[in-house]
C-alpha positions as CSV (number, residue, x, y, z in Angstrom):
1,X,49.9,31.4,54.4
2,X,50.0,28.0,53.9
3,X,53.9,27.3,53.4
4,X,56.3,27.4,56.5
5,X,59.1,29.0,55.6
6,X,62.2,26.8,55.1
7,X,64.9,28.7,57.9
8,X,62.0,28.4,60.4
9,X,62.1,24.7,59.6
10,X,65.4,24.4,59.5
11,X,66.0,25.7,63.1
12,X,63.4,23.7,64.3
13,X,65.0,20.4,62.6
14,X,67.8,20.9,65.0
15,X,66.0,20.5,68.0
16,X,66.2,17.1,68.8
17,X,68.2,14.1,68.5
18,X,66.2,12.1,66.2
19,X,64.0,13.6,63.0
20,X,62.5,12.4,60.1
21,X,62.7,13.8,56.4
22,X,60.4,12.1,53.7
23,X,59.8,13.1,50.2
24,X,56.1,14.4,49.0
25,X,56.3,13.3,45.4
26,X,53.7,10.3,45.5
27,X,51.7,12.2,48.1
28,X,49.8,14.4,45.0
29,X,49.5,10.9,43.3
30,X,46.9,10.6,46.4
31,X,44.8,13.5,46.0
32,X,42.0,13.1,43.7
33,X,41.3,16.2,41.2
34,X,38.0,18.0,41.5
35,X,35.9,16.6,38.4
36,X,35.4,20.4,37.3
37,X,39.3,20.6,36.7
38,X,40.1,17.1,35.0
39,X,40.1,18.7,31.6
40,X,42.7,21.3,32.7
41,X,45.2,18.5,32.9
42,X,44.4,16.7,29.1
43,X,47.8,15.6,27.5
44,X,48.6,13.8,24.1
45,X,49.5,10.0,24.2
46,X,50.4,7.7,22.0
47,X,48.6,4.6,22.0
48,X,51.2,2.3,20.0
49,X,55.0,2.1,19.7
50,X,54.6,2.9,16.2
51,X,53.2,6.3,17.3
52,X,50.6,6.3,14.5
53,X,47.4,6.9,17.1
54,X,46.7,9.5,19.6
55,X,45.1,9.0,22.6
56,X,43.8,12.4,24.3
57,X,44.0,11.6,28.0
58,X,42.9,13.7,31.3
59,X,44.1,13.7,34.7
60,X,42.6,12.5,37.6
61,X,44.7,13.1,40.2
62,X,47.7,15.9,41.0
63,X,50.6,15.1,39.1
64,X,54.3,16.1,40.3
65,X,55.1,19.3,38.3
66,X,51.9,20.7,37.9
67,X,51.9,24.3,39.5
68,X,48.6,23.5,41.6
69,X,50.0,20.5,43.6
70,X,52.0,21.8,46.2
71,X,49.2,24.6,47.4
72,X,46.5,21.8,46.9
73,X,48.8,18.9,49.2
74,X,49.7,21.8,51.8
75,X,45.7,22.1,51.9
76,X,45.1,18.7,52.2
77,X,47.5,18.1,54.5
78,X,46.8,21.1,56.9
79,X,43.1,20.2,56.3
80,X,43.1,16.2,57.4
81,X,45.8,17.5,60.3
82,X,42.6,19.9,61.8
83,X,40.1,16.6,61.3
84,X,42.4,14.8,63.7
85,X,43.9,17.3,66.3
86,X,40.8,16.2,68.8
87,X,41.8,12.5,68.2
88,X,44.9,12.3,68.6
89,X,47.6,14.3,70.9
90,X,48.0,18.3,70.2
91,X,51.6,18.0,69.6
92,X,50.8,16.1,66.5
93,X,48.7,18.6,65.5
94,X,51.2,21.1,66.0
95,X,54.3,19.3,64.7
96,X,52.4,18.9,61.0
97,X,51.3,22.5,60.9
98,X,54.6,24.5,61.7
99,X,57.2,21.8,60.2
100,X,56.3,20.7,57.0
101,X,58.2,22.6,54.3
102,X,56.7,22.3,50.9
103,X,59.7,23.2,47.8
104,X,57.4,25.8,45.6
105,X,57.7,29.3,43.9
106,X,55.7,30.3,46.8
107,X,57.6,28.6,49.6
108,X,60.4,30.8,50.3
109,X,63.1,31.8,52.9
């Protein structure tokens, strides 16, 4: 499972005197779609104000909203927190992988 679940984190917030809260909305703006699945995410776009041409764009990164991003940035996330858990001190390690909550259908108490 790669969601914590929310009272878990919750408890845990309460721990200690100081904590930090941060929003994850620009953070799928920095994970680059897989070239395979660009065309998944085409959407219409009007060119001009007058609305007279359409332009037939495709993403290229995770968008807030699309169903995908929250499993793909807990991925990410847990993924880079592995590539540095020998570089850096365990409790790092640790604090990313059992107290980040993700808000998605899947992500539940």
């Amino acid at each position: 499972d790669n969601y914590n679940k929310l009272l878990g984190v919750l408890f845990r917030f309460r721990r200690w005197k100081i904590t930090l809260s941060a929003g994850i909305k620009n953070f799928f703006y920095m994970i680059r779609m897989n070239p395979l699945d660009k065309a998944a995410c085409r959407f219409l776009w009007w060119e001009t104000r007058r609305m007279n041409i359409l332009k037939i764009l495709q993403g290229e990164v995770h968008i807030f909203g699309l169903g995908s991003s929250p499993s793909v940035s807990a991925y990410c996330l847990r993924t880079h927190a592995a590539n540095i858990k020998e570089k850096y001190d365990p409790r790092i390690f640790i604090e990313i992988i059992t107290n980040f909550y993700y808000t998605s259908a899947a992500a539940t108490i």
